[in-house]
C-alpha positions in Angstrom: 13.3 13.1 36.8 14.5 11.4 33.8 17.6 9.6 33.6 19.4 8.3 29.9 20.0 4.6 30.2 23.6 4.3 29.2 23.7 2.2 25.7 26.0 -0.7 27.3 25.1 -3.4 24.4 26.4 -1.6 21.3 27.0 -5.3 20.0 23.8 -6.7 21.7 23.5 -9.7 19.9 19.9 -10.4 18.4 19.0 -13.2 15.4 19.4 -11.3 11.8 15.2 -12.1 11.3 14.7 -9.8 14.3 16.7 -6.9 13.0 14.1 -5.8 10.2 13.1 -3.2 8.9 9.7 -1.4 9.6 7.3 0.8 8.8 8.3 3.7 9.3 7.0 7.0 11.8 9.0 9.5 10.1 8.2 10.9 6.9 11.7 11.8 6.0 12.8 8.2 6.6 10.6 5.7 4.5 10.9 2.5 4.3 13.3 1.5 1.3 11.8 -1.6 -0.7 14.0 -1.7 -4.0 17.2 -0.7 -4.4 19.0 -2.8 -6.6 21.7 -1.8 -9.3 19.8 0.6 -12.0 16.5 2.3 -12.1 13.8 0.6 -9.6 10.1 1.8 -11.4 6.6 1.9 -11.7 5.6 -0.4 -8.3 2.2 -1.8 -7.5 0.6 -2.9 -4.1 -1.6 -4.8 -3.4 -3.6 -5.9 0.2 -2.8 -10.0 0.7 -5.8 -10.3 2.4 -4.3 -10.5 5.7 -2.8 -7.6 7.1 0.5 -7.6 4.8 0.4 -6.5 1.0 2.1 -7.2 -2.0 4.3 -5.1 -3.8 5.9 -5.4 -7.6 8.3 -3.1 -9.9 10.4 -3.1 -12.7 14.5 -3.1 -11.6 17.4 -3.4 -13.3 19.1 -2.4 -16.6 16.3 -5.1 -18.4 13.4 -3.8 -16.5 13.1 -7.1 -14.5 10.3 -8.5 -12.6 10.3 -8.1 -8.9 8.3 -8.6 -6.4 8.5 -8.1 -2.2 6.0 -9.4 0.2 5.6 -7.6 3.4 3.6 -8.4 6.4 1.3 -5.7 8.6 4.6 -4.1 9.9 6.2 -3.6 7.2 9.0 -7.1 7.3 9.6 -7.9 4.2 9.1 -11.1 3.6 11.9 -12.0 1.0 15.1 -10.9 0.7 16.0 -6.5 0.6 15.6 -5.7 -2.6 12.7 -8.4 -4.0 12.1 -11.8 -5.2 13.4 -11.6 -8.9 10.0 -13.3 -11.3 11.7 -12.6 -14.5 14.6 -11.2 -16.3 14.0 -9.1 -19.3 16.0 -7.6 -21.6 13.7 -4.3 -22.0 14.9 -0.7 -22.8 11.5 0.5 -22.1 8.5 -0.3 -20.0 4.6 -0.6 -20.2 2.3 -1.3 -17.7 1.4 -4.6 -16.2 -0.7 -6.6 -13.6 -0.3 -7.6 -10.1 -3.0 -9.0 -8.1 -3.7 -11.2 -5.5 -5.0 -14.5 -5.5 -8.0 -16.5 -3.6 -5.2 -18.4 -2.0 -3.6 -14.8 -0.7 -0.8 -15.4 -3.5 0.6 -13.2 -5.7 -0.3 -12.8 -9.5 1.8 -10.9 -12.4 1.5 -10.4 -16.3 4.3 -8.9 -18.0 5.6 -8.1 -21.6 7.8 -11.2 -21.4 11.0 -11.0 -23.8 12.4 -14.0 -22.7 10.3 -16.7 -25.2 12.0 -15.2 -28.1 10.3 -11.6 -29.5 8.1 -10.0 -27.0 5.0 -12.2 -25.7 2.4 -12.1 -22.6 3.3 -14.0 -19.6 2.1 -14.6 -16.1 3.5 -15.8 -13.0 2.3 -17.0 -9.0 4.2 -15.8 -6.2 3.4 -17.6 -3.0 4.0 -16.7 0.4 6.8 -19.1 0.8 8.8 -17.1 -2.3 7.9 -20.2 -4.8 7.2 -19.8 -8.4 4.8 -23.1 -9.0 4.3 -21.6 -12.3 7.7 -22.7 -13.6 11.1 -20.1 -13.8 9.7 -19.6 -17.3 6.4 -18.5 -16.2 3.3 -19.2 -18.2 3.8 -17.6 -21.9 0.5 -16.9 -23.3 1.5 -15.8 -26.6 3.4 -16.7 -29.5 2.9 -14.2 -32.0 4.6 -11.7 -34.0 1.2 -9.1 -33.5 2.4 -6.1 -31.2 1.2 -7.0 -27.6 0.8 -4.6 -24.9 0.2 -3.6 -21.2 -1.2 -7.3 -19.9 -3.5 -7.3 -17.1 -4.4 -9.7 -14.3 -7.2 -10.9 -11.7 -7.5 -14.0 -9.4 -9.9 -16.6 -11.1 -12.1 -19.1 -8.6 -9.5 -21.8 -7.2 -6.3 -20.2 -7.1 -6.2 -19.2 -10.6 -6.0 -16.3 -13.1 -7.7 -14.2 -15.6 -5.1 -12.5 -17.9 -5.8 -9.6 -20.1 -3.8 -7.9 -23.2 -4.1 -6.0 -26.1 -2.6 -7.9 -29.5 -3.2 -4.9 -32.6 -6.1 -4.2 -32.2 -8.2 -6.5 -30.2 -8.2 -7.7 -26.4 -7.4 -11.0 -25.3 -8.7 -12.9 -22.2 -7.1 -16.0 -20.9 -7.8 -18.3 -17.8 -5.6 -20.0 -16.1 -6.0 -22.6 -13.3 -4.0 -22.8 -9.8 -1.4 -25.0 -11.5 -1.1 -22.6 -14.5 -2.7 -24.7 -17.3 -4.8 -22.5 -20.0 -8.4 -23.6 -18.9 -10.2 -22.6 -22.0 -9.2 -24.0 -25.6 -8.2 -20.6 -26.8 -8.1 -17.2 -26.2 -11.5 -15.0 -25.5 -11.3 -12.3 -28.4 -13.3 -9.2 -27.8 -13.0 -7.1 -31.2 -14.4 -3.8 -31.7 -16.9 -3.7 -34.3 -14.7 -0.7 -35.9 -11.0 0.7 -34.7 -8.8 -0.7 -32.0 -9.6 -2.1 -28.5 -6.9 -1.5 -25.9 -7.4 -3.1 -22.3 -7.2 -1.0 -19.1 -8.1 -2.7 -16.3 -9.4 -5.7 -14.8 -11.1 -7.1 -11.5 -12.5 -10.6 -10.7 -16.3 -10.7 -10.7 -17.7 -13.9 -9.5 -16.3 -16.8 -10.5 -15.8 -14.9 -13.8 -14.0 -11.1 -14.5 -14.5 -7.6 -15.8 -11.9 -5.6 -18.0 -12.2 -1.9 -18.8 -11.2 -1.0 -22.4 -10.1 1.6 -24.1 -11.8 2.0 -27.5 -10.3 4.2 -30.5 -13.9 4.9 -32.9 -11.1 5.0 -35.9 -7.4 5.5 -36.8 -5.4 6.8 -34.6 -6.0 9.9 -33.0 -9.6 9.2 -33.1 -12.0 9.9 -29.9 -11.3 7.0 -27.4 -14.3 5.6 -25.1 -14.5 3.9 -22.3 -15.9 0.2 -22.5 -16.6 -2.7 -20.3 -17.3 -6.6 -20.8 -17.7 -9.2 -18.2 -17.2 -12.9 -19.3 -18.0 -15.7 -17.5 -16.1 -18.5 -16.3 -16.0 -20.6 -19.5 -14.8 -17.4 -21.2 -18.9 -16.3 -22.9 -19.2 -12.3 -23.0 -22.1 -11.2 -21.0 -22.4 -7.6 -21.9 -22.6 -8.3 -25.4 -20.1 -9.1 -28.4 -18.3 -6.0 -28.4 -18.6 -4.7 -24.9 -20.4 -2.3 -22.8 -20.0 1.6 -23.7 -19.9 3.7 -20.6 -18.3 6.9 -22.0 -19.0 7.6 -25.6 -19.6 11.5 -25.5 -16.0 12.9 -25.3 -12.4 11.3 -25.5 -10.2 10.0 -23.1 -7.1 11.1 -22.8 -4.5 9.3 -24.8 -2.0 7.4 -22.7 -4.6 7.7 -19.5 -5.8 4.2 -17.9 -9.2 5.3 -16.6 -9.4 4.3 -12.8 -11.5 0.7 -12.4 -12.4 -0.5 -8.6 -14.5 -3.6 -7.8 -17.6 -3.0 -5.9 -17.8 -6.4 -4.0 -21.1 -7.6 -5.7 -19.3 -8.3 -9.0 -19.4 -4.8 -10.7 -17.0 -2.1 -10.4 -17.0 1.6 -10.3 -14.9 3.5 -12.9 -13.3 7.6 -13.5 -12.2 9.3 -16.5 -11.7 12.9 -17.6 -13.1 14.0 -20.9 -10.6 15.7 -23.1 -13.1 17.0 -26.0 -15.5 18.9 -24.5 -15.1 22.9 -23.3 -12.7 22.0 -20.6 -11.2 19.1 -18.8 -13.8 17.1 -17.0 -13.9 14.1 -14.7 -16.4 11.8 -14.3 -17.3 8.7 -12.4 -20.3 5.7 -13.2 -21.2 2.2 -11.7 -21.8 -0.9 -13.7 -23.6 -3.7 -12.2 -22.8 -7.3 -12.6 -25.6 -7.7 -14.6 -23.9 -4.6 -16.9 -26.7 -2.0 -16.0 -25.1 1.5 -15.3 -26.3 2.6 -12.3 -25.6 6.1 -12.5 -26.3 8.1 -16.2 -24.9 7.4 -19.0 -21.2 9.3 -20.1 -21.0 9.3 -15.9 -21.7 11.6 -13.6 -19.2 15.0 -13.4 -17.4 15.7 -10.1 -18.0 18.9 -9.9 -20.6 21.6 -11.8 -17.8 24.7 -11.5 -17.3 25.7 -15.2 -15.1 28.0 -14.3 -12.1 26.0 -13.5 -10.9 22.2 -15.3 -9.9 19.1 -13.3 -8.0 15.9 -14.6 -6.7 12.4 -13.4 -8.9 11.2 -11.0 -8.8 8.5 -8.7 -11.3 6.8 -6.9 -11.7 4.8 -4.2 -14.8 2.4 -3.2 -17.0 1.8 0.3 -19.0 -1.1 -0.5 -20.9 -1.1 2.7 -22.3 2.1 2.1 -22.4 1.6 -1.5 -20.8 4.9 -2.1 -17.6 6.5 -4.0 -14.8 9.1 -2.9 -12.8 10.8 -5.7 -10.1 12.8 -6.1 -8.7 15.0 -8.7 -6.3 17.3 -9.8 -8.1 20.3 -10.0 -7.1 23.1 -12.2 -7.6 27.0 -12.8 -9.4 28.0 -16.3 -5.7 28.7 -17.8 -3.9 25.6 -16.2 -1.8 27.4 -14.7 -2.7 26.8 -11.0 -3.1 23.3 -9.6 -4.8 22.1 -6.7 -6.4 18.8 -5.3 -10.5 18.1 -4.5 -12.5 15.1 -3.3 -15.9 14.5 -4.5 -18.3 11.5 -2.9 -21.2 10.0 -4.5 -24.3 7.7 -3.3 -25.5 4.8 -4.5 -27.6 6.7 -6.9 -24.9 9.0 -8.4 -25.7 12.1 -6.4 -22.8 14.3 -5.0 -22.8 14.4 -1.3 -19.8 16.9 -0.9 -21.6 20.0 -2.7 -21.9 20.5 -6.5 -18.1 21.4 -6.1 -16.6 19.2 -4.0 -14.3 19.3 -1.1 -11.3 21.6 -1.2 -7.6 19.6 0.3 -5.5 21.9 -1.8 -6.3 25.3 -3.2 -5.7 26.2 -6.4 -1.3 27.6 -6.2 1.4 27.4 -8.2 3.1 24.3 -6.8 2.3 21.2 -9.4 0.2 18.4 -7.9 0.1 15.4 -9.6 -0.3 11.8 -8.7 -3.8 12.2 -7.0 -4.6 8.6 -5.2 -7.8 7.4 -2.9 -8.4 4.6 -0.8 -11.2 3.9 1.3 -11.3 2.3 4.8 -14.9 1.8 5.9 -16.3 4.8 5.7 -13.2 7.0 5.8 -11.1 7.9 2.6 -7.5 8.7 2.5 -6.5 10.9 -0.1 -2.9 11.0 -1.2 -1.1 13.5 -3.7 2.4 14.8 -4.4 3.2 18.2 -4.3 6.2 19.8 -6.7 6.8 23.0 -5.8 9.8 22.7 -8.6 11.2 20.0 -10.8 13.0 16.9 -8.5 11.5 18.3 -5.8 8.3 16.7 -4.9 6.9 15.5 -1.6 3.9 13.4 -0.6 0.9 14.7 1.6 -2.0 13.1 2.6 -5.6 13.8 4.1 -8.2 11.4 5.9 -11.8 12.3 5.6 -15.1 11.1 7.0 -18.2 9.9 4.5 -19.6 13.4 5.3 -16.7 15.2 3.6 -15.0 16.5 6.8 -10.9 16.7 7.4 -10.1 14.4 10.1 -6.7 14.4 9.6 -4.4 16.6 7.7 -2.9 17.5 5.5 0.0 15.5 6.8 3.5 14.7 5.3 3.9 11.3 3.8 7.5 11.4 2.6 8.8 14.8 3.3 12.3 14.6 1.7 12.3 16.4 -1.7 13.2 14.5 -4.4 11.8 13.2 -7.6 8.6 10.8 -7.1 6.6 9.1 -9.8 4.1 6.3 -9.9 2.2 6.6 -6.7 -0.1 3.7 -5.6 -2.1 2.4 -2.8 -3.8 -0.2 -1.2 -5.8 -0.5 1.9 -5.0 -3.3 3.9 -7.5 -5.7 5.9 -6.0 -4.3 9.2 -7.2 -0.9 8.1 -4.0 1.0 7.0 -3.4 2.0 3.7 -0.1 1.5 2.1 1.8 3.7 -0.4 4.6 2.9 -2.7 6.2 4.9 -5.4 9.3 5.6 -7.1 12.2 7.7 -5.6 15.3 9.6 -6.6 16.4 11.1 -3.1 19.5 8.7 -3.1 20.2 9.8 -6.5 19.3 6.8 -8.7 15.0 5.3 -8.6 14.2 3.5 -5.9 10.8 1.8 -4.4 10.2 3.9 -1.0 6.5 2.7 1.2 4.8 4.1 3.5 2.0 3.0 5.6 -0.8 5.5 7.0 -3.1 4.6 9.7 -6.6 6.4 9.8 -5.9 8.9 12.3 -3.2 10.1 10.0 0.1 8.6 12.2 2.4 6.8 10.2 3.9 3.5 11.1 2.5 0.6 13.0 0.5 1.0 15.3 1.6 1.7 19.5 3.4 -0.5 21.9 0.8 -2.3 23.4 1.5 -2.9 27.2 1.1 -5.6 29.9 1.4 -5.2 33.6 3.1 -8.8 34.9 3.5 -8.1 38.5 5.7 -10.0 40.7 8.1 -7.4 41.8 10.4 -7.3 45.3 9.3 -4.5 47.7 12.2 -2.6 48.7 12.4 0.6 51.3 10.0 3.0 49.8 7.6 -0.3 49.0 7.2 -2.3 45.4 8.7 0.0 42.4 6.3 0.5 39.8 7.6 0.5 35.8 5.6 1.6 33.3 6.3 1.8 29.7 5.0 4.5 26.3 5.9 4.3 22.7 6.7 1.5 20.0 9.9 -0.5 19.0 8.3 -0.4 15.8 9.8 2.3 12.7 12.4 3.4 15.8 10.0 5.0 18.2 11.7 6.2 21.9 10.5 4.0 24.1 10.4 5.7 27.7 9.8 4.4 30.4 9.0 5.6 34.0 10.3 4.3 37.8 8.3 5.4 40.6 8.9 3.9 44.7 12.7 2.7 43.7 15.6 4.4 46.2 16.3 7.7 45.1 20.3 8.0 44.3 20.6 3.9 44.2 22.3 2.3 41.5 19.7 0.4 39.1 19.8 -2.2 36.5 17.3 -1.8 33.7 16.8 -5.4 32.0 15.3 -6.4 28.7 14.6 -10.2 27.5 12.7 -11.6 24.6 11.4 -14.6 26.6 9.8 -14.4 30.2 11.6 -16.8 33.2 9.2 -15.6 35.9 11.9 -17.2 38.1 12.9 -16.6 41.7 15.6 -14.1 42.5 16.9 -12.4 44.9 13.9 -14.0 47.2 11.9 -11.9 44.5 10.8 -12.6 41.1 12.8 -12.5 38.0 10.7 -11.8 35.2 12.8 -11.4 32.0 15.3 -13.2 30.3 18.6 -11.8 31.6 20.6 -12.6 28.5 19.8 -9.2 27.4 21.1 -6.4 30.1 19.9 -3.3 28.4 21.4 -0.3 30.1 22.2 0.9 33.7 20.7 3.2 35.4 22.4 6.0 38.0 19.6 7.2 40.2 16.7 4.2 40.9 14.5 6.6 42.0 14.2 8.3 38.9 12.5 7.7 35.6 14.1 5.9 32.6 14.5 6.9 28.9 15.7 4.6 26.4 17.9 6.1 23.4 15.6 7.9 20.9 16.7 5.6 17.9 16.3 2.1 19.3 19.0 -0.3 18.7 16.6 -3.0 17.7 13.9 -4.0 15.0 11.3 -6.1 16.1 8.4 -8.1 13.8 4.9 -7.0 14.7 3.7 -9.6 17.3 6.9 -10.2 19.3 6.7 -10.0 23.3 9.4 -8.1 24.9 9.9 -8.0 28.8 11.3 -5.4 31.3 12.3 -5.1 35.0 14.4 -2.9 36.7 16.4 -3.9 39.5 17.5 -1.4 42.4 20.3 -1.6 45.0 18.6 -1.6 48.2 20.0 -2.0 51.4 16.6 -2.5 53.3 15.2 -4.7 50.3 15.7 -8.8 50.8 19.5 -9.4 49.9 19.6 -6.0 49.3 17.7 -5.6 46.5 14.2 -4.6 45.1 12.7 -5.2 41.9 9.7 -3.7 40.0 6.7 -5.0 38.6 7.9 -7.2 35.3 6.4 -5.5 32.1 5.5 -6.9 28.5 5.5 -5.1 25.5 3.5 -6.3 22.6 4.5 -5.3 19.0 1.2 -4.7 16.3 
């Protein structure tokens, strides 16, 4: 039998840094990151490199800099609502760079309006919620040229590559972990003709790659897809101008082609050609050394001619040397949308059929947003599905390197509303973490989610810890054992067995362990914290389905239930103590 533990503490009294919130289990209740006064946009994340990830936005009625650090469960770091990095005076937005430093820090360039006219800056977020850059960042531009979309990777040391367009060139600086401009100038890579507008950029070595964006002539002109690598004192290695990957087709305007690192100091890019009979993704690999490893103008996802697939995304296995992409597939007409998943070897070759993997057939419901991330050897794939305008939801798929479903699809963030800017980033505990923009509360907001790869959501279970030393009683020692997680609000239940049927029982909960004697027993908890009571101490026990608390991943918690017991030693028995371990 299961008995309700009566909710005695309704003011139990915890420390404000232990009533946090969490990931979250339930996909209609995600974890709220930024909700500050105005619209809260276009977030990044990024893994720290241990466990936790960072996450930036644009808040605010400037379209200020903010930025949240959150650990494996899902505790923010800083205060609700994001470390402010800079506040800008912006109607408008473009997009900018976050990534994470050797030191595990946080890195950010922005369209900076602060200087005076609009400029390039960067900042450095540590863990501790310090700027050691200066409240005025790091302007890297003082110019009256039109600037644009500034991009950022960690550079050996603790310090930065940053990226921008300015007309029509691109601009590399470095930076070093205190934020001085290593080089003497600026690294221009021109175009020998038209305009050069950067994408992307990853560190490679002790030096960096960008992707580019390259307009053949005036506007309106085909774009291509380009790459250069510079080293660490700033010397182009793929030539002057760059390295041409795509040159057969256009880009679509306004698209940022998808750029992952491979691990060895080259990268793996997607694209979908706008110029030839229909819409077309593609992926290709460049090596450090700038040797493309699969054809040139990529390889195409898919050989079906009959139907058109845009935006993909792509996500990299280095161990296996491999590529899983996803797209948003499409029916000759557009008119029906669906999402697929393609994986390539090391050579190029498609290993999920010369189609692909199906997640999402072709329907009328919009689907949009197509992410991947890879853990291992297993990809999560990650769309949202509109079946009509402001009402969008996020679903989600896991699948093995062989192409098979092993989880899914699942909701994400099942609440219809509006949802824009999806991203991802798998973690180095092997979740992946989602953020994106929401209007369920009626204004933008930053909602995350984490996914583990067995397609729950939330942290991971309670882990459990038998501690013994309980105080036999009539029908012998009382046994309590323990299910679920504190974490993301979880029931915990729990489950007496050998206490004194119709006996009044005290259940006890304590954040600290005593292990001290009582009752010619053993007390094992803390009893500073008396959870509930409990009518029948033969029974089971169930704690409320919402539990009262948040706890941080890591925290020990400790149980014991004591029953009246006439026979018992001073009439009283006591179960086994129990700890729980948060992940």
């Amino acid at each position: 039998m299961l008995v309700p533990v009566l909710r005695l503490l309704s003011a139990l009294s915890l420390s404000s840094a232990l009533v946090a919130a969490q990931w979250s289990s339930d996909a209609a209740v995600n974890l709220p990151l930024g909700e500050g006064a105005g619209s809260q946009v276009q977030p990044k994340v990024v893994s720290d490199g241990n466990g936790g990830t960072w996450v930036s936005w644009f808040g605010g009625s400037g379209f200020d800099v903010f930025v949240q650090h959150l650990d494996a469960d899902g505790v923010e770091q800083f205060a609700h609502n994001g470390l402010l990095v800079a506040d800008r005076g912006f109607s408008s937005t473009q997009d900018y760079g976050l990534a994470v430093s050797t030191s595990g820090d946080a890195l950010l360039a922005f369209r900076d309006d602060a200087p005076g006219g609009t400029q390039v800056s960067a900042a450095l977020v540590t863990a501790a919620g310090t700027l050691p850059w200066g409240a005025s960042h790091v302007q890297l531009t003082n110019t009256t040229a039109f600037v644009a979309a500034p991009v950022i990777a960690a550079g050996p040391d603790g310090g930065a590559y940053v990226g921008w367009t300015e007309d029509t060139d691109t601009r590399v600086a470095r930076l070093d972990a205190a934020g001085a401009q290593v080089w003497a100038g600026d690294t221009v890579i021109a175009p020998p003709t038209g305009g050069l507008s950067i994408n992307d950029a990853h560190a490679s070595g002790d030096g960096v790659i960008y992707s580019m964006a390259r307009e053949s002539g005036g506007f309106g002109s085909p774009r291509h897809l380009w790459v250069q690598r510079l080293d660490s004192s700033g010397a182009p290695q793929f030539g002057a101008g760059g390295l041409p990957i795509f040159d057969g087709g256009s880009l679509q305007f306004g698209n940022f082609p998808d750029f992952e690192p491979d691990d060895a100091g080259g990268g793996a890019f997607s694209w979908y050609d706008t110029a030839g009979a229909g819409l077309q993704c593609y992926v290709q690999r460049v090596s450090m050394a700038g040797i493309e490893l699969y054809a040139h103008n990529g390889v195409a996802v898919s050989t079906d001619a009959t139907q058109q697939r845009v935006s993909p995304d792509l996500a990299f296995d280095a161990a296996a040397g491999e590529i899983t992409v996803a797209w948003t597939e499409l029916d000759s007409i557009q008119s029906q949308r669906g999402v697929s998943a393609q994986r390539f070897d090391s050579a190029g070759t498609r290993l999920w059929g010369s189609s692909g993997k199906v997640l999402v057939p072709l329907g009328n419901d919009d689907m949009t947003h197509v992410r991947a991330a890879a853990v291992g050897s297993a990809s999560l794939v990650a769309w949202s599905r509109v079946p009509g305008f402001g009402n969008g939801v996020l679903e989600a798929s896991w699948l093995d390197a062989a192409g098979a479903v092993t989880a899914g699809a699942f909701d994400v963030a099942s609440t219809p509303s509006g949802k824009s800017r999806l991203d991802e980033a798998a973690t180095t505990g092997g979740d992946v973490v989602l953020v994106w923009s929401d209007d369920r509360a009626g204004t933008d907001d930053i909602l995350g989610q984490n996914v583990q790869t067995d397609g729950t959501l939330g942290s991971g279970p309670q882990t459990w810890t038998d501690l013994r030393n309980g105080l036999a009683g009539t029908a012998g020692t009382p046994e309590l054992t323990g299910t679920g997680t504190l974490v993301g609000g979880d029931p915990l239940a729990f489950t007496l067995t050998g206490g004194l049927p119709g006996a009044a029982s005290f259940f006890v909960f304590g954040l600290s362990a005593l292990n001290a004697p009582f009752k010619s027993g053993v007390l094992v908890p803390d009893p500073s914290l008396v959870v509930g009571l409990v009518l029948d101490g033969g029974g089971g026990l169930l704690l409320p389905a919402v539990w009262p608390l948040g706890v941080p991943g890591g925290i020990e918690t400790f149980y014991q239930c004591w029953i009246v017991d006439a026979v018992g030693p001073s009439g009283f028995a006591a179960s086994n103590g129990l700890k729980g371990t948060t992940p």
